[in-house]
C-alpha positions in Angstrom: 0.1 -38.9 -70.9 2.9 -36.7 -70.6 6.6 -38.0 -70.7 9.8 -35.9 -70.1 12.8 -37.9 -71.0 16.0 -38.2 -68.8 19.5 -37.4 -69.8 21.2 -34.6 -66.5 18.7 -32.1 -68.4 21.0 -32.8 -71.6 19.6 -35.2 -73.1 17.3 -36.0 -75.6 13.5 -37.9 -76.3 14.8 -40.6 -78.5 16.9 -42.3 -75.7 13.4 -43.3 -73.7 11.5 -44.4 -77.4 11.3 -47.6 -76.0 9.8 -46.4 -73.4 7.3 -44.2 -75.4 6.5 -46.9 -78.1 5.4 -49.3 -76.0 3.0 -47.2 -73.8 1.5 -45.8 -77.0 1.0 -49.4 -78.3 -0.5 -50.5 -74.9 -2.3 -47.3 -73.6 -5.0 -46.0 -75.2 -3.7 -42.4 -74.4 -1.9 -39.8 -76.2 1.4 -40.1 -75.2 3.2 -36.8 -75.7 6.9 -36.3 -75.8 8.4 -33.4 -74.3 11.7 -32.3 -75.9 12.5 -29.4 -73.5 15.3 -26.9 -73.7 18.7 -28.0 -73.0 20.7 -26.6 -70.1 23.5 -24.7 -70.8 25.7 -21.8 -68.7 22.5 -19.8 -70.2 19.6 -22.0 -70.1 18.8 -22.5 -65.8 16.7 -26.0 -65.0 13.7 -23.1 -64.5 13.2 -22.7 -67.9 13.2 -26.6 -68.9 10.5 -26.9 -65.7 8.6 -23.9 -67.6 8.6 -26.0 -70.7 7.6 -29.2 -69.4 4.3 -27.7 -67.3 3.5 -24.9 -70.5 3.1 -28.4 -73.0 1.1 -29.9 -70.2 -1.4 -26.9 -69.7 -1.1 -26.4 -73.7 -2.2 -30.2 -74.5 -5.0 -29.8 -71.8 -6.2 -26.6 -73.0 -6.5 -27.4 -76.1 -7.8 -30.9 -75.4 -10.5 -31.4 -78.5 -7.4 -30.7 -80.8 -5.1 -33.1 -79.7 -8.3 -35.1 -79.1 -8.0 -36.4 -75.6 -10.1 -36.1 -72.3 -8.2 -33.3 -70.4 -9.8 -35.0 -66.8 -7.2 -38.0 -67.6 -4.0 -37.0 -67.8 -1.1 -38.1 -66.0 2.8 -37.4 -66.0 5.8 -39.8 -66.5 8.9 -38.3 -66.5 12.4 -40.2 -65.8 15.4 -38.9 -64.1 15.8 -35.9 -64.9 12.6 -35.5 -66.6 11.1 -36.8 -63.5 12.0 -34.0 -61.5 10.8 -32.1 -63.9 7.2 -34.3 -63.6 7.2 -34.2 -60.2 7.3 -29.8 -60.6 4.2 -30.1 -62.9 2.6 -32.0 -60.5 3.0 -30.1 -58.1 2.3 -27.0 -59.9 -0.9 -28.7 -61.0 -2.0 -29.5 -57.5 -1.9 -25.3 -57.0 -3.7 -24.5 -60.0 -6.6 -26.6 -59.4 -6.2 -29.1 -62.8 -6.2 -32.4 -61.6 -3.9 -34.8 -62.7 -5.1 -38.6 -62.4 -1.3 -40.0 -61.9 2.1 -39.2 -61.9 5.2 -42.1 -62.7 8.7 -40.9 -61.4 11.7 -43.3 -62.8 15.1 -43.3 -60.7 14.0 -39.5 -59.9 16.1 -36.7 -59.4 14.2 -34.4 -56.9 16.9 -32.6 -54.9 19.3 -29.6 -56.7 20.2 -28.3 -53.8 22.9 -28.6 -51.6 21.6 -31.1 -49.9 21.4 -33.3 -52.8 24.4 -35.0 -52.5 23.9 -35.9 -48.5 22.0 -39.1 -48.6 23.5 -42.4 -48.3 22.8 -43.8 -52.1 24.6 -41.3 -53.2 28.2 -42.3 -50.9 27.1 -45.7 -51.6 26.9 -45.5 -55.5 29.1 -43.0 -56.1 30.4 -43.9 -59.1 27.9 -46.7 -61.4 28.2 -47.4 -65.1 25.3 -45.0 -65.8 25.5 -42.4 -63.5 28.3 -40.9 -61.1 28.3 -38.3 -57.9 31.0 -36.0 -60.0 28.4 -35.8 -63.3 25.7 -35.3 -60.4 27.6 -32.2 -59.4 28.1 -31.1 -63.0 24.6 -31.3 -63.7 23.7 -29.2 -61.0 25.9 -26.6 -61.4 24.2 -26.0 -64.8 20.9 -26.7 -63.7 21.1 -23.8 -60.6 23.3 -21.4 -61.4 24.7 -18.7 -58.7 21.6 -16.3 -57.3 18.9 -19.2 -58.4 16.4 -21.0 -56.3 17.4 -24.1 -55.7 14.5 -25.3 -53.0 12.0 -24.1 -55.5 13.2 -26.3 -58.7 13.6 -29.5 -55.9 10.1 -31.3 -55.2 12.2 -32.8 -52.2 11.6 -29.4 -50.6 8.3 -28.3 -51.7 6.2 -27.2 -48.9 2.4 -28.8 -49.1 2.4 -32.1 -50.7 -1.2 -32.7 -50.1 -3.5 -33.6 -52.7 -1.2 -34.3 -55.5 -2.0 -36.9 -58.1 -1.3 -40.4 -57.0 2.3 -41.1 -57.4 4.2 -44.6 -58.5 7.7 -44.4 -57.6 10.3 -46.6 -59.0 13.5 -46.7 -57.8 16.6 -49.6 -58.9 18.4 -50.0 -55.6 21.9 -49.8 -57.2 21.4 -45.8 -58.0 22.9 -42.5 -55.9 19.6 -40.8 -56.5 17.6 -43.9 -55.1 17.5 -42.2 -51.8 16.2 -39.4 -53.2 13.1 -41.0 -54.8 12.4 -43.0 -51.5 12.5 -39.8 -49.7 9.8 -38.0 -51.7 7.7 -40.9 -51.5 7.8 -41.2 -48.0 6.7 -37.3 -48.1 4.1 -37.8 -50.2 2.3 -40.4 -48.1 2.9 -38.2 -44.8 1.0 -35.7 -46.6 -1.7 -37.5 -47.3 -0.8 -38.2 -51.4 -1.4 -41.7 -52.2 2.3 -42.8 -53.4 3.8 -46.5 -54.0 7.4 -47.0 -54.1 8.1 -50.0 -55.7 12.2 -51.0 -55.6 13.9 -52.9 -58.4 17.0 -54.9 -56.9 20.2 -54.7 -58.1 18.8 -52.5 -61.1 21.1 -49.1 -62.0 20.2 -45.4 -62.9 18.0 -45.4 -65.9 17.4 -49.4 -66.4 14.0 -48.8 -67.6 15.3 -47.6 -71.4 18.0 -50.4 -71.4 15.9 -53.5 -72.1 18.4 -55.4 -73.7 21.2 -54.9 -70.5 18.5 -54.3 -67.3 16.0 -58.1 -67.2 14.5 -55.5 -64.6 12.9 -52.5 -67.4 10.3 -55.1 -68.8 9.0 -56.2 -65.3 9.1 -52.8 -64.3 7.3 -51.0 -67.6 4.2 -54.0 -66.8 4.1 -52.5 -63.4 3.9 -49.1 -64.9 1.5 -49.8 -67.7 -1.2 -51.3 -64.9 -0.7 -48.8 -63.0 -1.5 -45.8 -65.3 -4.4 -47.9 -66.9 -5.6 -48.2 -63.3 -5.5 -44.1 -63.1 -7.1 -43.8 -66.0 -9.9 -45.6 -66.0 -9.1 -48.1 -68.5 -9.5 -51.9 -68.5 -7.8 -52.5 -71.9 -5.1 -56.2 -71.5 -1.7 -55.9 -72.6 -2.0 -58.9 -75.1 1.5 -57.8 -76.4 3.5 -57.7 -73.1 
């Protein structure tokens, strides 16, 4: 299972460990971490995208190494890192390796211009985890004048069919909840099986704040069946 951590493309793997610890303890899958380059004025969102799919196509091609089964693999990514899942996914789909699940967290899927147009994003403009202005910020490093911004945004990919079944999670009290509800509602017209599963009152990245959010531990359980489902595995969580 590959995981791409959140953080506006700036932060790091060790703020979703919790996240991480727990599947590996509960999963049993290979859970790898992807610590992809940083954005910067010189470092465009392409080139952390290109880093999170070339660790997924490295781990699967060299599957005996890393000692997995390269036919179940999924994506998790948060943020972010889940727009960054939701590319892979997609670019997966193309490529003909299939994928058995994707998980997108409070996902970021829009860096266009558009982004900012949805009604979470008026509505929680300004949360204690994440604001509209930071939004912005994060976008102007992540598509820099001349880029392509509809092709780094799974909101505006063009076929959608076939992808790996999706779980998307979404805490109500987030300006990029519109956003995931959007792209699951796409997936599902296109014939991708997707849930979207909404976590009241829950903010922008509650699932790596156990001890503030009483919503991440319900919502990790949810995630945890669900990927066991995609995978084929019938192993309890006697530890939950």
């Amino acid at each position: 299972m590959l995981h791409v951590h959140g953080g506006g493309f700036v932060g790091t793997a060790v703020q979703c460990d919790w996240v991480n610890s727990h599947l590996a303890a509960r999963l049993p899958a290979v859970v790898v971490s992807v610590e992809h380059r940083l954005l910067d004025f010189e470092t465009p969102l392409s080139a952390a995208a290109d880093d999170g799919w070339d660790v997924l196509r490295h781990v699967v091609d060299h599957a005996g190494e890393w000692g997995v089964d390269p036919a179940r693999t999924a994506v998790f990514g948060e943020s972010c890192g889940a727009l960054i899942s939701a590319l892979a996914a997609i670019r997966a789909g193309r490529s003909g390796l299939r994928l058995r699940a994707q998980v997108l967290v409070n996902p970021a899927l829009d860096v266009t211009s558009t982004a900012f147009s949805y009604d979470s994003m008026s509505r929680f403009e300004r949360t204690p985890t994440l604001t509209l202005a930071l939004l912005r910020f994060f976008q102007r490093l992540a598509v820099p004048h001349g880029s392509d911004a509809r092709a780094l945004s799974p909101l505006h990919a063009g076929d959608l069919n076939g992808l790996a079944p999706a779980l998307v999670v979404v805490p109500t009290h987030d300006p990029l909840a519109d956003h995931g509800r959007r792209y699951a509602g796409r997936l599902q017209a296109a014939g991708t099986p997707a849930r979207l599963s909404e976590y009241q009152e829950a903010g922008h990245g509650f699932l790596s704040m156990p001890g503030v959010a009483p919503q991440a531990a319900p919502a990790r359980a949810e995630i945890l069946e669900f990927l066991r489902e995609a995978l084929d595995n019938g192993v309890r969580d006697d530890h939950r």
